[in-house]
N, C-alpha and C positions, 0 to 999 in steps of 0.2 A: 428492482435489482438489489441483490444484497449486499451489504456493508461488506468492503473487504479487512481480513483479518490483517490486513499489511498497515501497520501506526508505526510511523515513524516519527512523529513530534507527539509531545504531550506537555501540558503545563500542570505545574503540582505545587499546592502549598505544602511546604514542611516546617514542622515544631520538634525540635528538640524538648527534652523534659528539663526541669527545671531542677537544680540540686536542693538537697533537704537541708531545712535550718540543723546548725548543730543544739546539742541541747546544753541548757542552764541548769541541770539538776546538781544539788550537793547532798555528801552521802549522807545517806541515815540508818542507824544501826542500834540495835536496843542498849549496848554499853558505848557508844559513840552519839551524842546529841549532836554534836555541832563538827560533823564530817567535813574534810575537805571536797573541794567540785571533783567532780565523777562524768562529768558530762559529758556523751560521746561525739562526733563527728558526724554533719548529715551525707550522706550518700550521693554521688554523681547522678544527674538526670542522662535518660536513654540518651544516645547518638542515633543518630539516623545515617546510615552509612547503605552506599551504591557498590555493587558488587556483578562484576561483569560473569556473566555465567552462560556459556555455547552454547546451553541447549535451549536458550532465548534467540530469537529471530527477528522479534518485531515488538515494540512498546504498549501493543494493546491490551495486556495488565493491569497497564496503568493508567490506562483513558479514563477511567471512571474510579479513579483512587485519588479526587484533585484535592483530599486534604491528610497529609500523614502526620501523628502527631506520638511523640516516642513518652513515655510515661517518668515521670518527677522522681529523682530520689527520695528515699526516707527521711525523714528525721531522725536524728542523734539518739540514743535511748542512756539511761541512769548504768551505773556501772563501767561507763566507757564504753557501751554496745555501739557501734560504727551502723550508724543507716544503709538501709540494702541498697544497691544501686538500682536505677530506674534501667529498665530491660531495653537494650537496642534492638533498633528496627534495620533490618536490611530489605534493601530491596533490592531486588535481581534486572540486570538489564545484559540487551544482547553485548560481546565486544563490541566498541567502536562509537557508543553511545557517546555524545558530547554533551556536556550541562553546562547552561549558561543563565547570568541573573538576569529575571524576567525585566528588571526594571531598567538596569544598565547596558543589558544585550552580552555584558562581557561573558568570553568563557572561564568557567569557575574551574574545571579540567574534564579529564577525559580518560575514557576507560577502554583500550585496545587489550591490551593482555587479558586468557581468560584466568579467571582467579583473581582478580585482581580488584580491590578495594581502595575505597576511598569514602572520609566520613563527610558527607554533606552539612550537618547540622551538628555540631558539637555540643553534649549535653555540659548543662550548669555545673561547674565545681561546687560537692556539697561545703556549708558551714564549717566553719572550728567550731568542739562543743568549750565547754567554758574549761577545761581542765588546759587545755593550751596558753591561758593566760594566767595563769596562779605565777604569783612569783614572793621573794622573801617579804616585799611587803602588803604585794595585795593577795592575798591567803586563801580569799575565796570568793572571787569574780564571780559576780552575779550575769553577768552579759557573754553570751556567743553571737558568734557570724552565723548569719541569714545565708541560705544558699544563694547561688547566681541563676540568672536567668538564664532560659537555655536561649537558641538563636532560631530563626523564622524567616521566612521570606519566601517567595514565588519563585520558580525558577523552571527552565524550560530545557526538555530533554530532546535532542535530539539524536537519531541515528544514521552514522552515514556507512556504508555495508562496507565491507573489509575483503576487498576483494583484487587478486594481482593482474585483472583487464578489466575495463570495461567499457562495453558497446557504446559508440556513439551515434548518431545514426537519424534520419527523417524517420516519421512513421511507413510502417509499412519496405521499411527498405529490407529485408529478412533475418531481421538480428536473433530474433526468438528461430525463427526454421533454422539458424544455423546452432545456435544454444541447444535446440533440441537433437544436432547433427552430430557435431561434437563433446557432444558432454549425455549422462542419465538425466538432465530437469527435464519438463514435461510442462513448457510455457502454452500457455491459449495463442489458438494460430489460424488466421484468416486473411482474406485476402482484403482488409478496410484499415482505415489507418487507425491508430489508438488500439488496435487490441491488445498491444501490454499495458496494462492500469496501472500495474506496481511489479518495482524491481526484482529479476528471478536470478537466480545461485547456480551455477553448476559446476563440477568439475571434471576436468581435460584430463584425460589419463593418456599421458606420457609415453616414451621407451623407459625400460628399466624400472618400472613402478614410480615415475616421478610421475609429477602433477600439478596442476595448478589451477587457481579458481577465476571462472569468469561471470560478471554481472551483466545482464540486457537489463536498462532502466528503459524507463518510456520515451518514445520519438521526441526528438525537439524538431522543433519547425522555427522560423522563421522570425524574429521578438520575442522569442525563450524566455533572454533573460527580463524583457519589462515585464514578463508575467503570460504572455499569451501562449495557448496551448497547455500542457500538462507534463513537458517535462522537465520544466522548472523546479520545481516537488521535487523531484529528484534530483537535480544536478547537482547537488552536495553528496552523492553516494560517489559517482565518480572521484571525489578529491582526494580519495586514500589511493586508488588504483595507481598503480606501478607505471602500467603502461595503458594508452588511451589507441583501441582500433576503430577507426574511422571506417564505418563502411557504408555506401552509395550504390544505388541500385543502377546498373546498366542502359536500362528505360530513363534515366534524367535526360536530357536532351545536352547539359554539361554538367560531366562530373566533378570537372577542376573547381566549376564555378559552384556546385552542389558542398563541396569539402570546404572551400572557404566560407561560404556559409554557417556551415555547422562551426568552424575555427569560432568564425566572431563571436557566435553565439558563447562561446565556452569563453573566450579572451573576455568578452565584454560583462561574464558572470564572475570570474574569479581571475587575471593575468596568468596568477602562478600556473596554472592548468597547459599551459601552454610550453610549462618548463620539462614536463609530460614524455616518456617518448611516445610516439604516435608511426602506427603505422597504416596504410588505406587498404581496406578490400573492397574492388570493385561488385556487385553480389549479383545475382542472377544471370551471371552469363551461359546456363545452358540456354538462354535466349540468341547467343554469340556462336560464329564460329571464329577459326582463329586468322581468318583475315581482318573481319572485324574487331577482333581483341587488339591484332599489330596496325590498326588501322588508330585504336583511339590511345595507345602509348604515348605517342609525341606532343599529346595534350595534356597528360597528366600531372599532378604537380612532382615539382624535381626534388623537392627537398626532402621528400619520406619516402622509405621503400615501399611498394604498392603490392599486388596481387589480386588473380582475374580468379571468383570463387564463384561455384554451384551447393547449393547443400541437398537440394536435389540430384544433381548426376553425382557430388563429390569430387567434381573437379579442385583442383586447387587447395584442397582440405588439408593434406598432410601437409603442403609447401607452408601452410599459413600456422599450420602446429609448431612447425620449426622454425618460422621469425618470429613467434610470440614466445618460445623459451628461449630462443638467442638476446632477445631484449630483455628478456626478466633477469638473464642469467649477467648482463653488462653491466 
């Protein structure tokens, strides 16, 4: 089977360059034997700076880039020439990228807006060359400052998708048939559980040219969060989402009980997620008719608006287009 191009974690070492010593030259000139110092200033080492840029999706650029290392200022030159600075490295990653130190776990910050930068490794401030220390009585300092060290460390990039819903759901409950319903993505779609791998994009095109984007991540099942099944991996993309639609296939034998389910799994991975608005679509009811639909209401839970959806016949489609931008727009 093939490697999917979907990387959402990577770990990278990065080095900053180091600034350039400044220099100890003193002038010398054919009617000047004994010049004063001339010596210039060493130059900044590269920064290594994270630059969030659209038309990035996924971190697999950088799976196999795990050592970045930005290049040394110059040294100071005679005449006051100022050392060139050491060239910074950008690196491009999708919006929404989080970077954290590999060693401490902490987040170091975070990149949501596109355009947006921020320098990871700060290069070494170059040297004073020796002309910054002349004074009335010391005339001609033999000694400058060494550049500084630039910074280094491990650090782990993660990406959680930027997206204003996202599907929550068992495998197989029809989160992709319905992505592929309301929205242009084109997710893999079968009837076994796990056939979404990795998180798909699409967007909802509105009344009046509005719109909005919704994520299908992979099913979670049942121990999510200790790690069992596969969509663990992902339940960090949900945590930017606005709002969280809960949907449950018709065929559970309880849905109330199928939705708390999926809750704990989310409560017991992160609380805040639960701060969430959340709305349930019940999904394959063209298996239903509507005595059966008024038949399982009285069961379902009371606390979130709900909705009986087909993405097959389109039942329910436009009803559930309209509480998902009533909630986005609250």
């Amino acid at each position: 089977m093939a490697e999917s191009n979907f990387i959402d974690y990577v770990k990278i070492h990065c080095e900053s360059g180091h600034g350039g010593a400044g220099s100890t030259h003193l002038m010398r000139a054919k009617y000047v034997p004994k010049g004063g110092p001339d010596g210039g200033d060493g130059g900044r080492g590269g920064h290594i700076i994270l630059r969030a840029n659209p038309q990035f999706w996924t971190l697999i650029h950088l799976k196999y880039r795990k050592h970045v290392k930005a290049d040394d200022g110059e040294k100071g030159g005679a005449a006051l020439r100022h050392g060139k600075n050491g060239e910074d490295i950008y690196l491009d990653v999708p919006p929404g990228t989080v970077v954290k130190d590999a060693e401490t776990g902490e987040t170091v910050f975070e990149l949501v807006e596109a355009g947006e930068e921020k320098i990871l490794c700060k290069g070494g401030k170059g040297g004073l060359g020796n002309d910054n220390f002349k004074t009335a009585t010391q005339q001609t300092p033999r000694y400058a400052q060494p550049g500084e060290e630039g910074q280094e460390g491990w650090f782990i990039l993660e990406l959680k998708l930027l997206a204003d819903v996202g599907l929550v759901g068992f495998p197989n409950a029809g989160k992709s048939t319905l992505l592929s319903a309301i929205t242009s993505a084109k997710p893999k779609i079968a009837n076994y559980a796990f056939t979404t791998l990795e998180p798909n994009l699409g967007i909802v095109k509105y009344y009046d040219d509005k719109s909005f984007v919704i994520a299908d991540i992979p099913g979670i099942i049942e121990g999510a969060h200790e790690g069992k099944g596969i969509g663990i991996r992902f339940l960090r993309h949900i945590e930017r989402n606005s709002v969280l639609l809960f949907m449950v296939s018709a065929e559970e034998d309880d849905i109330a009980a199928g939705y708390r389910t999926l809750l704990n799994e989310l409560e017991q991975y992160n609380p805040e997620l639960l701060a969430k608005d959340r709305i349930l679509a019940v999904t394959k009811c063209d298996l239903l008719d509507k005595e059966l639909e008024a038949a399982l209401e009285p069961d379902l839970p009371k606390e979130i608006p709900h909705v009986f959806i087909s993405s097959v016949s389109g039942e329910g489609l436009n009803e559930l287009k309209d509480m998902l931008w009533r909630a986005l727009q609250a």
